[in-house]
MIDODREN-399132 format. One record per residue (C-alpha): y, z, x. Coordinates in steps of 0.25 Angstrom, whole numbers, plus 5000, padded with zeros to 4 digits. Layout:
<pts>
<<Y,Z,X>>
...
</pts>
This chain:
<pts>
<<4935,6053,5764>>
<<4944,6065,5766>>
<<4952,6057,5777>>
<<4955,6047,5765>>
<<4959,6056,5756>>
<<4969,6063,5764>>
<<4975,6050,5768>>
<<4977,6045,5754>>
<<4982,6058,5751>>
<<4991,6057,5763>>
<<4995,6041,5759>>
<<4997,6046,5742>>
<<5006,6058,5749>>
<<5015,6050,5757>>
<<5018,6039,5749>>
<<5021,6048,5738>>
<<5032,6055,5746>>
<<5036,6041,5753>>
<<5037,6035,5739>>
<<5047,6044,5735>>
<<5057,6036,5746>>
<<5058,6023,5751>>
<<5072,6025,5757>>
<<5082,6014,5761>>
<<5092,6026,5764>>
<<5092,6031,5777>>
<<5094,6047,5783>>
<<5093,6055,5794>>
<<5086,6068,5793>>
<<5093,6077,5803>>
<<5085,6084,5813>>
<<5083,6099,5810>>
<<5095,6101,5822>>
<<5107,6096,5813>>
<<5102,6103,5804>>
<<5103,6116,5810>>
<<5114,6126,5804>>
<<5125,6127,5816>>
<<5124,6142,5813>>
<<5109,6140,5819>>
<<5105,6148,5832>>
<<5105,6137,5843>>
<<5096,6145,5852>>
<<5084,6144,5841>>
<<5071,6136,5842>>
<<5075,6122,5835>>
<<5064,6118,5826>>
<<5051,6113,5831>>
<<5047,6098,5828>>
<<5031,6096,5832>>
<<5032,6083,5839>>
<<5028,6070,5830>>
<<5012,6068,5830>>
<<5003,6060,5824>>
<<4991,6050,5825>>
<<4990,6038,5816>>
<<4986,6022,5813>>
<<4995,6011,5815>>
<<4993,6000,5805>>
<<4986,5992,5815>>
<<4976,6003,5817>>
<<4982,6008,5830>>
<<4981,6022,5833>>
<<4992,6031,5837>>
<<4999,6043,5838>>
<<5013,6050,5840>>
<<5010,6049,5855>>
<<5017,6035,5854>>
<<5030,6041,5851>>
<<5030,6045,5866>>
<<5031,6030,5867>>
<<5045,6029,5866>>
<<5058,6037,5866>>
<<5060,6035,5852>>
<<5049,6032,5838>>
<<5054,6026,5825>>
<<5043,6031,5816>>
<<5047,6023,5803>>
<<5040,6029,5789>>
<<5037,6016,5780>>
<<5030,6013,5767>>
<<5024,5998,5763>>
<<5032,6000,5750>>
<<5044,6004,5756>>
<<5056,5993,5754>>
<<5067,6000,5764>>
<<5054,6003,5776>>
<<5049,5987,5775>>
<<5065,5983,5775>>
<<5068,5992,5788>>
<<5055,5987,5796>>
<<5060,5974,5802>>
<<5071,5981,5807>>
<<5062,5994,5813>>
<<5053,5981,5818>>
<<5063,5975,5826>>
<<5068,5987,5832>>
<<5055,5991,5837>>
<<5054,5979,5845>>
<<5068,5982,5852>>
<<5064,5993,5860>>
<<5056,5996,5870>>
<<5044,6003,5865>>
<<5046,6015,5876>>
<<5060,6017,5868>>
<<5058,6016,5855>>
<<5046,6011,5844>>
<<5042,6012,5828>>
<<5032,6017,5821>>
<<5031,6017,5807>>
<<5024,6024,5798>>
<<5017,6016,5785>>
<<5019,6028,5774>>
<<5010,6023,5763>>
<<5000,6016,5771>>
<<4988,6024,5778>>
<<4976,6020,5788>>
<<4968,6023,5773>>
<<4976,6012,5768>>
<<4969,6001,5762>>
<<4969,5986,5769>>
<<4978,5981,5759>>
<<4988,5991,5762>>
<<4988,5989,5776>>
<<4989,5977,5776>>
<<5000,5977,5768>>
<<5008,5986,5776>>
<<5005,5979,5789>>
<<5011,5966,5781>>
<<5023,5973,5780>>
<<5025,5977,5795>>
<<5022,5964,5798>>
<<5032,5958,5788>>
<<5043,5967,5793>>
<<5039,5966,5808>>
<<5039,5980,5811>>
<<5032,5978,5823>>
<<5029,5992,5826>>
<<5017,6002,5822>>
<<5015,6006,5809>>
<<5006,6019,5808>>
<<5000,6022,5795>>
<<5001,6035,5787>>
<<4991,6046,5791>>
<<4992,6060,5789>>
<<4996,6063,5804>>
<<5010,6054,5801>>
<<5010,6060,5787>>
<<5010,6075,5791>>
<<5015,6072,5805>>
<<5028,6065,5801>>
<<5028,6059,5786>>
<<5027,6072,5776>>
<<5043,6074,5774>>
<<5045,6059,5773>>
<<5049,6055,5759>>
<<5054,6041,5760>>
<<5051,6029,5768>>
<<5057,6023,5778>>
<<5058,6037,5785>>
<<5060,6036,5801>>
<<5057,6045,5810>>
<<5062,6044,5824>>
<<5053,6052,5836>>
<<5056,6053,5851>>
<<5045,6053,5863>>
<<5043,6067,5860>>
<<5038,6065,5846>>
<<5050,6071,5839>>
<<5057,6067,5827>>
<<5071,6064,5830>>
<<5077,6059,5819>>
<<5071,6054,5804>>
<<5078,6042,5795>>
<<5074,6042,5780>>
<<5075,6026,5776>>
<<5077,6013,5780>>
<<5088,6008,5789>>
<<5094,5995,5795>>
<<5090,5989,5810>>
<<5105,5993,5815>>
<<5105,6008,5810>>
<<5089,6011,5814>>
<<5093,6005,5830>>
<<5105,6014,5830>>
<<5097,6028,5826>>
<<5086,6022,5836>>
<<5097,6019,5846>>
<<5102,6033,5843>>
<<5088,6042,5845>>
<<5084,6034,5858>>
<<5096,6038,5864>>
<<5095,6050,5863>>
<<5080,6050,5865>>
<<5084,6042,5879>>
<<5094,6052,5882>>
<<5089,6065,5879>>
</pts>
């Protein structure tokens, strides 16, 4: 019981922070580095990010953790809502560019914000209709408090984008939705330099 409770605590928490913004806007938040006042010491310790982790449920009911963003040089984790227009509108997009890649490359993942392993029939239903609507082909992990605390607690608006490397590190963060063109040239961008480092 106390497992149900904290989820619905979990699912009443997010989407109350996720209600407050369904973007269609887009920006970059800046890694900590070009942040970093010039006048900074650059022989000191930079900031240490804990690598992403996490276990949780695909829509389908297939388990998996953040071991699978060892699978490719570079993750698009997409934060989404069933009530979000801009996420929905962006989907067919991400689902085609998923496709274009090989998988060793570059994969999608997205995250269902309002919509938990708790979740009702109906309302799983109703968000795996919209997948299938969009064709966004690609897993769909739903909200637990591992993706929650792990990734999700300064979200405040939906689409937010996460980009992650084969070591598990964030590399770059888009708030909002973007069109097909602009999301291959950031994708392009970050691969290139996950090829090359």
């Amino acid at each position: 019981m106390k497992k149900y409770i904290m989820t619905f605590v979990l699912t009443i928490a997010t989407s109350a922070l996720l209600l407050s913004g369904c973007s269609s806007k887009n920006s970059t938040v800046p890694d900590s580095d070009s942040s970093q006042n010039a006048s900074d010491n650059s022989n000191e310790l930079q900031e240490f990010k804990p690598p992403v982790s996490f276990e949780a449920v695909t829509i389908d009911g297939e388990t998996i953790s953040s071991d699978i963003l060892s699978d490719a040089k570079l993750t698009m984790i997409n934060v989404w809502a069933t009530y979000c227009n801009p996420c929905l509108k962006e989907m067919p997009s991400l689902g085609e560019i998923a496709a274009s890649y090989a998988p060793e490359d570059f994969q999608i993942l997205g995250i269902i914000s309002d919509v938990t392993i708790t979740s009702d029939e109906k309302t799983l239903t109703f968000a795996q209709e919209l997948i299938d609507k969009t064709k966004a082909n690609y897993r769909h992990l739903l909200l637990n408090e591992d993706l929650y605390y792990g990734m999700l607690l300064e979200v405040s608006a939906v689409p937010t984008t996460f980009f992650i490397n084969s070591d598990k590190q964030i590399v770059d963060t888009i708030i909002g939705a973007m069109k097909k063109s602009d999301w291959e040239a950031k994708i392009e961008e970050l691969l290139s330099k996950e090829t090359n480092k």
